[in-house]
N, C-alpha and C positions, 0 to 999 in steps of 0.2 A: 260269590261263594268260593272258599280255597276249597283246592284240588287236592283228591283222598293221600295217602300219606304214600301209598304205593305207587301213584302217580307221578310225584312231584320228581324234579331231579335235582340231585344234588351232587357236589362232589366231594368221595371219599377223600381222607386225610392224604395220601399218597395219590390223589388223581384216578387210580384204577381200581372196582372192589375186588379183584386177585390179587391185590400188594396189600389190602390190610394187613394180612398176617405177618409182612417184614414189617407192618408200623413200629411195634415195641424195638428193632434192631436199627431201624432209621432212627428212632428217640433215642440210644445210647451213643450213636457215631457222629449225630450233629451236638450231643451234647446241651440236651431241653432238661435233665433232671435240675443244674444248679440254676436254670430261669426258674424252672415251677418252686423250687426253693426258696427265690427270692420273693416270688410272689406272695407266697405265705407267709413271709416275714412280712412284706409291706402290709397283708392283708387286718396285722394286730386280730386274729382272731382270739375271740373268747368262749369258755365254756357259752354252752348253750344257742351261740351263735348257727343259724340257719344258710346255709351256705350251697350256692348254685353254681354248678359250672358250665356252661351253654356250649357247644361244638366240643363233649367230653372225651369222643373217642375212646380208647381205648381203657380210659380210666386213670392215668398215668398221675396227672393231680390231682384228682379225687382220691385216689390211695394215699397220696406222698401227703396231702392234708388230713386223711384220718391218723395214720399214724402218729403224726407231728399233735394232732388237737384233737384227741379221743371221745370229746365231751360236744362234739359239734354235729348237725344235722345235717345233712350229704344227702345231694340231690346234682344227678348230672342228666342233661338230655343232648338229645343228638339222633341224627335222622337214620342213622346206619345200624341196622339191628345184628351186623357180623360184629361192628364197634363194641354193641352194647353188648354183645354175650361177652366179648373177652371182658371187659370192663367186670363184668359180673362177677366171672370167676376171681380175679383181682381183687375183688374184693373179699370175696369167701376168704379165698387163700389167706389173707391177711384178718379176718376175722372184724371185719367191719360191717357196718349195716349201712348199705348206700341203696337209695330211690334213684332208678334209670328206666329214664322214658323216652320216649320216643317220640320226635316232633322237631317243629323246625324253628329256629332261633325267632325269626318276621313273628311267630305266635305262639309268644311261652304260654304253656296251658297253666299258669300261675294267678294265683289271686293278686290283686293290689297291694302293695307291701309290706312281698311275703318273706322278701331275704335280706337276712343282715349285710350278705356279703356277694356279690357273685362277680365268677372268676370267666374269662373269655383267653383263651391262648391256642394262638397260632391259626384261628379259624375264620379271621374277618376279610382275608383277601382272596377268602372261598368265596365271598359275598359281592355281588354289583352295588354301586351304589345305592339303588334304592332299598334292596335289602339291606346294608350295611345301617342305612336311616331307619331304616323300620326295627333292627333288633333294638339300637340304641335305643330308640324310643319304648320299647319292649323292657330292657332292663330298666328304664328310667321308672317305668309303673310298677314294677316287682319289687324294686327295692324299698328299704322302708328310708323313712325323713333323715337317719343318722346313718346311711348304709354306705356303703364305698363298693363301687367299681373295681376291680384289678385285670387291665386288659393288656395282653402281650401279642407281637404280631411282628410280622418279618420286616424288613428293611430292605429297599433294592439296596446294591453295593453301587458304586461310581462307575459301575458298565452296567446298569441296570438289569442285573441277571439275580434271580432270586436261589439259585444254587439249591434247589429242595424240592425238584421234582424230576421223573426220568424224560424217558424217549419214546418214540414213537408216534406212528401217524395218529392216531389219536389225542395221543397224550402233548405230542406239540401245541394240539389245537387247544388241549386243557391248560395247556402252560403258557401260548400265547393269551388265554382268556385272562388268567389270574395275572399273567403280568400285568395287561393294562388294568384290572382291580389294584393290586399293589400299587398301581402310580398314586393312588391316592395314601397312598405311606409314605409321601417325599414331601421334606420341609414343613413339617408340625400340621397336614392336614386333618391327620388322624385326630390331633387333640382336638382341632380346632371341627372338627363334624362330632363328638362329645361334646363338647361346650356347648354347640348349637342344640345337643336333642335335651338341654336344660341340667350342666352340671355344672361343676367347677372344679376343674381341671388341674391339677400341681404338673412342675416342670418334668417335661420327660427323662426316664433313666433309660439307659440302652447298654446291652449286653453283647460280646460276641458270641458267637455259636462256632465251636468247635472245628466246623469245619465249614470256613466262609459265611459273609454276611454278618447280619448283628439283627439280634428282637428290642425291640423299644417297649418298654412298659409304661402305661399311663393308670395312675390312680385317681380315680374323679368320685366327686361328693355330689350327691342330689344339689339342685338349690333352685327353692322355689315349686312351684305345684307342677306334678307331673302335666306331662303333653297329651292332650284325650286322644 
C-alpha cells in the first residue's frame, strides 16, 4: 500500500520548501524559458491534443504551452501544493484553464491512454533510480499509441557539478543525493532507461543553460504494448 500524500517525501524544485518562492527568479537566471520553448516545438502539438506535465512546478510550461496552443488540454501534477498554488494563479493570470493535481510521478492518477503528449523537465534527477523506472513506466501507460514523450533534464558538466542547487547542511546532503541520481544522466543513460520502459527513442538534442551546464532533451514514441 503507497504512503498518504502528506507522508511521502519528496524533493522541492530548489531542494528546500522556503526557496520555492525564488523558483520563478532561479527559472529566469538559469535561462529554462528558451528550453521549455524548445520543447513545445518538438512537442508538434495540435488543437485538441491532451497534454500532461509531471514534476509541473510552478507551472512555468504549462503556461508557455497554453499560450503558444490555446486549443489544447493542460493537466500538470506535482507533489508540492506551494508549487501548485503559484502554478494556479499563473494560470488565472494568463487566462487559461489548467487541471493541477497533486500526486506523485511512480503513480499518475491517470487512465490508460490518456495523453497525446506529456512533458517531463528538469525533475527526473529528483528521482532514484527505481522511481525514475516506475514514472517511465507510468508515462508509457498514459500515453496513448501515437503520443510522444518530451523529456528535459540536467547534464553533469566535466567536473561533475550540477550547478542548480544551493548550500547548506542539509541541502548538501540533498545535493549530494541528486548528484549521484544525475550520474544516471552521463553517456546516453537517460535515453537508453526510456528505451527500456518500451519507447523509441530519437537522438538526443542538448541545450546550454545560461548559467553553466547544459539540459538534454529526449523525444521518445510508444512502441509496442505498454509495460503492466
Amino acid at each position: 500500500m503507497s504512503q498518504p500524500l502528506t507522508e511521502r517525501e519528496y524533493i522541492p524544485g530548489l531542494g528546500k520548501h522556503f526557496l520555492t518562492p525564488l523558483y520563478d527568479v532561479v527559472h529566469h537566471a538559469f535561462g529554462l524559458r528558451p528550453i521549455h520553448q524548445e520543447m513545445i516545438t518538438l512537442a508538434g502539438l495540435r488543437d485538441g491534443h491532451r497534454v500532461l506535465d509531471v514534476g509541473c512546478g510552478t507551472g512555468n510550461l504549462l503556461r508557455a504551452t497554453g499560450q503558444r496552443h490555446r486549443n489544447v488540454d493542460l493537466v500538470g501534477l506535482d507533489p508540492d501544493p506551494q508549487a501548485l498554488a503559484s502554478a494556479g494563479r499563473k494560470a488565472r493570470r494568463a487566462g487559461l484553464t489548467v487541471r493541477l493535481d497533486r500526486g506523485f510521478a511512480q503513480e499518475l492518477p491517470y487512465g490508460n491512454g490518456s495523453f497525446d503528449r506529456v512533458f517531463s523537465s528538469l525533475m527526473l534527477h529528483h528521482l532514484d533510480s527505481t522511481s525514475k523506472d516506475a514514472l517511465l513506466a507510468e508515462v508509457r501507460r498514459v500515453l496513448r499509441s501515437d503520443g510522444l514523450l518530451v523529456l528535459a533534464d540536467a547534464v553533469l558538466d566535466e567536473h561533475g557539478h550540477d550547478h542548480m542547487h544551493g548550500r547548506g547542511r542539509r541541502q548538501v546532503r540533498m545535493r549530494g543525493r541528486m548528484r549521484e541520481q544525475l550520474r544516471d544522466n552521463v553517456g546516453g543513460a537517460v535515453s537508453q532507461r526510456i528505451a527500456a520502459a518500451g519507447f523509441t527513442v530519437e537522438p538526443t538534442r542538448t541545450m546550454a543553460l545560461r548559467i553553466g551546464g547544459r539540459v538534454a532533451i529526449e523525444l521518445a514514441h510508444p512502441s509496442g504494448p505498454a509495460q503492466k
